[in-house]
Residue, then its C-alpha position, 0 to 999 in steps of 0.5 A: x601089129x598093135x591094137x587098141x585098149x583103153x588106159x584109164x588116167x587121173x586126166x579121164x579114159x583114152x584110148x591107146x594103141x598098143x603095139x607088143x614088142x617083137x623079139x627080145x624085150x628091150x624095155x618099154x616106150x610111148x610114143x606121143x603124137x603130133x596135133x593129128x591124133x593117133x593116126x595111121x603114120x603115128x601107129x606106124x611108128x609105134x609099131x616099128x618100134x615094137x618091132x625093134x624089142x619094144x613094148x609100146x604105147x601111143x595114147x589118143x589124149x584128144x580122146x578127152x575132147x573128142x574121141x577117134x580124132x584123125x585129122x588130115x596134114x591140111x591148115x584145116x586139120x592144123x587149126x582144128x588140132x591146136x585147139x584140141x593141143x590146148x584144151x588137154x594142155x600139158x599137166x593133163x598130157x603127164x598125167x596121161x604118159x604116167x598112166x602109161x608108164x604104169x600099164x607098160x609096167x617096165x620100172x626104170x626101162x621105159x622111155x618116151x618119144x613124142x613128135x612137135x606138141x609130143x615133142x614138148x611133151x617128151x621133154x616135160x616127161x623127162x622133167x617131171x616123171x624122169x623118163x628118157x626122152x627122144x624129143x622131136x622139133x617141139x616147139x613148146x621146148x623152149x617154155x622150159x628151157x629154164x628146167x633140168x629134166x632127171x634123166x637123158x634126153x635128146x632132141x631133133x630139130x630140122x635146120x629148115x624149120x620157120x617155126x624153132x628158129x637158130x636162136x632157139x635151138x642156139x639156147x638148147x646146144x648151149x645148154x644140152x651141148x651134144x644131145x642136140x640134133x641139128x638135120x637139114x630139114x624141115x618141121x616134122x621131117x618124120x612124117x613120112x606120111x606127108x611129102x611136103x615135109x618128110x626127109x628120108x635121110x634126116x629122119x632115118x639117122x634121127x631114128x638111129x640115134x633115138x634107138x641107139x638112145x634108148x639102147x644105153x638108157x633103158x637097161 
């Protein structure tokens, strides 16, 4: 099980909940939420990833707008995340992961996951800081598009999702070729904690996937 601690970045403090690995040491990753905050489903994943030999962080960056954010999976949780999402934007969000990276203290061995905004900013991770990334059905994805990350990366996109249509991950399989996941689910088939969008199958396979990633990238 993690705990919080407090991770000082260039964006402002937040807090981040740590969970050490178990084990092995595999490397280091951060796990980057949803619109939700770092709620009790993103601890969950942080913590499972802990328990594969990985040491993990998963920072609150609404803490720059509000601290202890927690919001329910409802339109009214939705329409109070996004303008959180925006008001910390994206240059914030790198500067929050770098400030990350730098507390795991895991040179060339930590990675990123991050899930829908966290997907996006998985991927502009791997663009401008160069980690390995695992991104999940981010829908900001295709505003760099026109941009090579330094490093691998992955995505998953559920087949079902209203939000990333077949012309958009169209654009990402002509591009990034077999690194593009497609799964016959909905948006955020990971949350687990949300039946009216969470896939078993889709999520334990994309799970696999991201473990067998990060096991090649991250020696």
């Amino acid at each position: 099980m993690g705990n919080w601690i407090e991770l000082d970045t260039a964006a402002g403090k937040v807090k981040a909940w740590h969970a050490p690995a178990q084990g092995a040491s595999r490397g280091a990753l951060i796990v980057w939420q949803e619109i939700f905050g770092v709620n009790a489903h993103i601890r969950a994943v942080a913590d499972g990833y802990a328990a594969e030999g990985y040491d993990v962080l998963a920072p609150a960056p609404f803490d720059l707008v509000e601290p202890g954010v927690d919001l329910a999976y409802t339109p009214e949780g939705v329409q109070r995340g996004i303008p959180m999402m925006q008001a910390v934007g994206i240059d914030k969000a790198v500067q929050i992961v770098e400030a990350a990276a730098q507390y795991l203290d895991a040179p060339n061995r930590t990675g990123i996951v991050g899930y829908c905004w966290g997907g996006t900013v998985a991927l502009v991770s791997a663009i401008r800081l160069g980690l390995p990334a695992s991104s999940y059905y981010g829908g900001g994805n295709i505003h760099f598009i026109g941009e090579t990350p330094k490093v691998p990366v992955i995505f998953h996109y559920g087949e079902k999702d209203a939000h990333i249509t077949p012309d958009i991950t169209g654009q990402f399989k002509a591009k990034f070729g077999d690194a593009v996941y497609l799964y016959p689910a909905d948006h955020a088939f990971n949350r687990d904690a949300d039946p009216h969008v969470y896939d078993a199958a889709s999520a334990k396979l994309a799970r696999q996937r991201t473990l067998d990633f990060f096991a090649t990238n991250l020696k």
